[in-house]
C-alpha positions in Angstrom: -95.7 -27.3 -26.9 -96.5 -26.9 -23.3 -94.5 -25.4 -20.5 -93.1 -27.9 -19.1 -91.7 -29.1 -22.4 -90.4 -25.4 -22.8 -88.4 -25.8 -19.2 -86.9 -29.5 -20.2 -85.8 -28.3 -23.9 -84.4 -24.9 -22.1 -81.9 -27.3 -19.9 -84.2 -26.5 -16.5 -85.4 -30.0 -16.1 -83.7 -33.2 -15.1 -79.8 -32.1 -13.9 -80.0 -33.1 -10.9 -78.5 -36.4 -11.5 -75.1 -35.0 -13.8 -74.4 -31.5 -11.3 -71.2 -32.4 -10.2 -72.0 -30.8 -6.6 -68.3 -31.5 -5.4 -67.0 -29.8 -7.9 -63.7 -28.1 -6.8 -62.9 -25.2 -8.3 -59.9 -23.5 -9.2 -58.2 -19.8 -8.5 -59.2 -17.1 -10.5 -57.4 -16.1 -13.5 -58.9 -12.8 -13.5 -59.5 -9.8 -10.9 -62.8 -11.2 -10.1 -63.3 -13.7 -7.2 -64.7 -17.1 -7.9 -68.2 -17.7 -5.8 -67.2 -20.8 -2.8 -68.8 -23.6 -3.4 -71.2 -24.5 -0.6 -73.5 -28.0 -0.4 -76.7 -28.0 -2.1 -78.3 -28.1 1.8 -80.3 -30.7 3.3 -83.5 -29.4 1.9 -82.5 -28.9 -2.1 -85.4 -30.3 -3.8 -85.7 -30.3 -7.9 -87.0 -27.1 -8.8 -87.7 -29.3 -12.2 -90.7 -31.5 -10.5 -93.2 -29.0 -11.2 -92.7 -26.6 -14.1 -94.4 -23.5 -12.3 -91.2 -23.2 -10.0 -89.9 -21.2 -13.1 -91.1 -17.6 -11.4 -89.8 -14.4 -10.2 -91.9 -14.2 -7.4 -91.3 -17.1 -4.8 -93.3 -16.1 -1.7 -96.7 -17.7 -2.0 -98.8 -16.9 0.7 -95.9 -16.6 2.7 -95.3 -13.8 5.0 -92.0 -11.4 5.7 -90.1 -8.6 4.7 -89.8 -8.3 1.3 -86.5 -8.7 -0.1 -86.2 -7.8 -4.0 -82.8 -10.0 -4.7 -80.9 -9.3 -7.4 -77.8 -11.6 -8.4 -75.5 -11.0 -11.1 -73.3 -13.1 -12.5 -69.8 -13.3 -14.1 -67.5 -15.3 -15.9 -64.1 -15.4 -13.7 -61.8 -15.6 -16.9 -62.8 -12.2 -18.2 -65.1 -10.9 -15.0 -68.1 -10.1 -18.1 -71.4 -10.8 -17.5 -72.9 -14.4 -18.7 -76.5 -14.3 -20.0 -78.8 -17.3 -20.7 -78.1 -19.2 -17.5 -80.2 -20.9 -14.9 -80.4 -19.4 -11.7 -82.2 -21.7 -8.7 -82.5 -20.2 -5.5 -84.4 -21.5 -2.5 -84.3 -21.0 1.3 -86.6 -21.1 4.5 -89.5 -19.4 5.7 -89.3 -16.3 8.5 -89.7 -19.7 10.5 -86.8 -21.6 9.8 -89.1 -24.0 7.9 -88.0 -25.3 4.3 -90.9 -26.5 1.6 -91.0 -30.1 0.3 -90.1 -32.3 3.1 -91.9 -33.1 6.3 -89.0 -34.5 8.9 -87.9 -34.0 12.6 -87.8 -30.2 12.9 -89.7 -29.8 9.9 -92.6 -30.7 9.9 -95.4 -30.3 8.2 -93.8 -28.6 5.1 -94.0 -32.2 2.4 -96.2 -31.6 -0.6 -95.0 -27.7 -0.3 -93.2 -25.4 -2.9 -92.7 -21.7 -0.9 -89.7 -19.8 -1.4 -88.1 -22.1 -4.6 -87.9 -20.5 -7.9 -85.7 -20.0 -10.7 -84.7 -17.7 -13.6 -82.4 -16.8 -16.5 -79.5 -13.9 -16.7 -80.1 -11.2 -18.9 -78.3 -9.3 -21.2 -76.4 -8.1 -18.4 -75.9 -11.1 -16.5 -78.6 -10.6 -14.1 -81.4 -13.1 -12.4 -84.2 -11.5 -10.2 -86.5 -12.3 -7.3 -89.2 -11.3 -5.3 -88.8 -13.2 -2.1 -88.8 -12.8 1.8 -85.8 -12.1 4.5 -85.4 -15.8 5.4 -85.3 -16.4 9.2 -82.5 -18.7 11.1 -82.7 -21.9 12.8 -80.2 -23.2 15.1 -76.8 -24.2 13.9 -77.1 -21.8 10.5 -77.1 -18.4 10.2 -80.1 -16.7 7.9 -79.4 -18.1 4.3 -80.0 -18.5 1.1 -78.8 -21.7 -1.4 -78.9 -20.8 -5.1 -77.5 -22.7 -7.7 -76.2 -21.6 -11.6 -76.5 -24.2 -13.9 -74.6 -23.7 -17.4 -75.2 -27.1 -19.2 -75.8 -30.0 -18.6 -72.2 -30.9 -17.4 -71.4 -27.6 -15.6 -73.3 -26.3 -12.6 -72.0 -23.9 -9.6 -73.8 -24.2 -6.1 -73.5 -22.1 -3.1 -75.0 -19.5 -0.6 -75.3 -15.9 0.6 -75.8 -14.3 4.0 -76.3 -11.0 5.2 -74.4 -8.3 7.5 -75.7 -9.7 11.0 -76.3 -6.2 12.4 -78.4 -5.1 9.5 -80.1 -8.2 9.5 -80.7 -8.4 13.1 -82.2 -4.7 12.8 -85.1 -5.7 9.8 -86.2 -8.9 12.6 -85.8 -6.2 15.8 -88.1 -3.7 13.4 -90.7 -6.7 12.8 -91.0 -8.5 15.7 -94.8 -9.9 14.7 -93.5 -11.7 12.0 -89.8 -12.6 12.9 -91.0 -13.9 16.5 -87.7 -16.1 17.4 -85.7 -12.4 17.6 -82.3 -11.8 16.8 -80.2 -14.5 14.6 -77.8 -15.6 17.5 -75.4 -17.0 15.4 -72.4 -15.4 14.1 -71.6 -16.0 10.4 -67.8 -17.0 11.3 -70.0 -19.8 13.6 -71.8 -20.8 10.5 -70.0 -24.1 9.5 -71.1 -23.4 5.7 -69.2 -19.7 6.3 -66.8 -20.7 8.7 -63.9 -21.1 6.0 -64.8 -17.3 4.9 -67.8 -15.4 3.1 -66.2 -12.3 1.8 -67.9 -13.2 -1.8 -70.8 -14.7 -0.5 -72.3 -11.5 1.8 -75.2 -9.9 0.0 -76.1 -6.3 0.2 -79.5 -5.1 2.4 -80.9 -2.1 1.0 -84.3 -0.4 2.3 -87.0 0.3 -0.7 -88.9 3.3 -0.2 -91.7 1.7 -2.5 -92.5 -1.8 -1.0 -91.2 -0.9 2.5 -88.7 -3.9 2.2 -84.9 -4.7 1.0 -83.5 -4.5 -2.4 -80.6 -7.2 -2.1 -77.6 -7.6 -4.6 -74.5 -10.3 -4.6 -72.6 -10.6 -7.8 -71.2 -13.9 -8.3 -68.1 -15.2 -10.4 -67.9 -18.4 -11.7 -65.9 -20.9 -13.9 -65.5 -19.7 -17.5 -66.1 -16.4 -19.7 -69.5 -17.6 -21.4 -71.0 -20.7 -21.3 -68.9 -23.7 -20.8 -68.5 -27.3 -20.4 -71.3 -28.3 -23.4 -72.7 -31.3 -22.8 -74.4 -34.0 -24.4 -77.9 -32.1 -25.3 -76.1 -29.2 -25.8 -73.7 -31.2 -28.8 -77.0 -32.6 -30.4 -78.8 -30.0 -30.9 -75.4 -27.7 -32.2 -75.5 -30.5 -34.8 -79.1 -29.2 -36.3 -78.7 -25.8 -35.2 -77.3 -22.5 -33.8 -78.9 -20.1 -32.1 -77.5 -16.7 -31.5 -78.0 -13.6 -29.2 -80.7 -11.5 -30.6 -79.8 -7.9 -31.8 -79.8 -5.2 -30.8 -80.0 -6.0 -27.2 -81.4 -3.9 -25.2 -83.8 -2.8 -28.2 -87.3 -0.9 -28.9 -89.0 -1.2 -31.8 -87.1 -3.9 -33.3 -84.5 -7.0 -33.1 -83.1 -9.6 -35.2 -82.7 -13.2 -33.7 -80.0 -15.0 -36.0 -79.9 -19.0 -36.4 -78.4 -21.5 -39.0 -79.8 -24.6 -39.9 -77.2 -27.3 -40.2 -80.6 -29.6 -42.2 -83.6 -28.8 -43.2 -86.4 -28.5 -40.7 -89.7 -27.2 -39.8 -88.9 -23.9 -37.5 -91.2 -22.8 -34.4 -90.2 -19.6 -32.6 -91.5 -19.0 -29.3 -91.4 -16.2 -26.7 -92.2 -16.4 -22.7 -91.9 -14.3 -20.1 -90.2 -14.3 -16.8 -93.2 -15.5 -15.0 -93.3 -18.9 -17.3 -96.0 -17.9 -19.4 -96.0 -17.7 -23.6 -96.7 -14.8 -25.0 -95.9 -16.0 -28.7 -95.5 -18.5 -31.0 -94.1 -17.4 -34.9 -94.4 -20.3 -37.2 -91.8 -20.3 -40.0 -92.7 -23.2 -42.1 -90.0 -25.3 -43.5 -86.7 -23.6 -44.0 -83.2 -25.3 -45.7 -80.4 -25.4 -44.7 -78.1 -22.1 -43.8 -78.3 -18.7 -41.8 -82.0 -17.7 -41.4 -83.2 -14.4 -39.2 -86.6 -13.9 -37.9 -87.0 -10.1 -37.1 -89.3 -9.3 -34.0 -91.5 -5.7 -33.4 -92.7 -6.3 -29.8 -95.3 -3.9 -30.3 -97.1 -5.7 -33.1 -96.9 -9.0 -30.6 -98.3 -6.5 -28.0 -94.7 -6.7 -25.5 -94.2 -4.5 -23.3 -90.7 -3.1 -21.8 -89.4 -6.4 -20.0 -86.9 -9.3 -20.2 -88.7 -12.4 -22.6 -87.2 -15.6 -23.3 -87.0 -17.0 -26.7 -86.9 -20.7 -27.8 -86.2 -21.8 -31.2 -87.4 -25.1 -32.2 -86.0 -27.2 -35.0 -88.2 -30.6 -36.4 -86.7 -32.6 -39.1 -86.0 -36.3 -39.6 -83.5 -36.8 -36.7 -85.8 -35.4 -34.6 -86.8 -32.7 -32.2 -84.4 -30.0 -31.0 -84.6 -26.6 -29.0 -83.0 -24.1 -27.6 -83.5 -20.5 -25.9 -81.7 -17.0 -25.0 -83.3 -14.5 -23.6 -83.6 -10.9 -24.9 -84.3 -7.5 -23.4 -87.6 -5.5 -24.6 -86.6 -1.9 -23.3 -89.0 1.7 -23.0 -89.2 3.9 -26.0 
């Protein structure tokens, strides 16, 4: 199985379609706030056309303050962490220039895929990047659009700014890459932040080691785990369940747990966060009932990280996958 079959079976490919962007979303029922939701943008692109947009580093060859962004997010019902979702983000260059299209005020940019990536929570609800402090251009306020996707009938879509003083400081500091100067803009200006942006303003942190910005946001939205199943999701929970591997975090061991609703040939496969496989455990044909395939990361030659696992299920009815990912932590 290739990649890109990996990304489509994992629910990262062909949603854009069934995301109901004008979704409107409800009060909290918890102390958490739920995340605004914020259009798509002008320049969204499918992060699905080319399956190499699944990556922690977005940059490229493109050049700017590092900014290490870190997003965590919640379910608003219980305010827990939500592992095994899809996070898109993608913004523009230190430029104001967005990859992909090639219009008035853009142009150049078609054929392009800078500063667009996408990953899954971990254990703790957490998605990271390795990106650069966008610039501005006029009308908007320095940005970024990201996007969770929970099923295929279920997606959130918004944006997060930063403190404009801070901000304005990293561009003052680096005036041979941010040459346009100061973001003029106030957020309250902005007419995506206008209506407010308490929830939506990201910290800026300096990082000793990469001379750039950590950045954090935690973002709640609908649900306590994942919600709103849709149709893949109901097919394949009629061959199979997957569950959460255990222990997670672990060392020198874990146990991933699945039951076969038929028989079927089983595949297990592990990738990293960069897109690439690092393993593939045949398991032969298997009946029907709970199954556990036990995993020592050391004999597959892991090291300490976050992997993604895919099971894969053949049988008569057909082909069916799914994934989690799982948490490979130091001894």
């Amino acid at each position: 199985m290739n990649k890109r079959d990996f990304l489509k079976t994992a629910g990262l490919a062909g949603v854009a379609s069934i995301i109901p962007f004008n979704k409107t979303f409800s009060d909290p029922v918890a102390s958490c706030v739920l995340i605004p939701s914020e259009t798509a943008g002008p320049f969204p692109l499918d992060l699905t056309e080319n399956s190499f947009f699944f990556r922690k580093d977005v940059r490229e060859t493109k050049t700017g303050v590092q900014l290490n962004l870190k997003i965590k997010i919640i379910g608003v019902n219980n305010c827990e962490p939500m592992p095994n979702l899809r996070v898109n983000i993608w913004h523009c260059d230190k430029d104001g220039l967005y990859s992909g299209y090639s219009q008035a005020g853009n142009a150049g940019q078609a054929g392009l895929t800078y500063l667009r990536g996408y990953q899954l929570t971990d254990a703790n609800g957490e998605a990271e990047f390795i990106t650069i402090l966008p610039g501005w251009y006029t009308g908007r306020v320095c940005h970024i659009h990201f996007q969770v996707y929970v099923s295929s009938s279920y997606a959130a879509i918004s944006q997060l700014t930063f403190d404009t003083a801070t901000k304005n400081s990293i561009y003052a500091a680096n005036t041979s890459l941010y040459t346009k100067g100061a973001d003029p803009l106030a957020i309250s200006s902005d007419g995506i932040f206008s209506d407010g942006y308490a929830n939506q303003l990201a910290t800026l942190t300096p990082n000793g080691v990469t001379g750039g910005y950590d950045s954090y946001l935690e973002v709640a939205i609908q649900g306590s785990g994942t919600v709103g199943v849709g149709h893949l999701e109901r097919e394949t929970a009629k061959q199979f369940l997957l569950g959460q591997n255990f222990p997670n975090p672990y060392t020198t061991e874990t146990i991933i747990p699945f039951t076969l609703k038929n028989s079927s040939d089983v595949k297990l496969e592990l990738w990293d966060v960069t897109g690439r496989k690092v393993a593939s455990l045949n398991q032969g044909k298997l009946e029907a009932g709970p199954h556990e395939i036990i995993i020592h990361p050391q004999s597959l030659g892991l090291s300490a990280a976050n992997y993604i696992y895919q099971l894969e299920a053949v049988n008569a009815d057909g082909i069916f996958r799914d994934c989690k990912m799982m948490t490979a932590a130091k001894i």
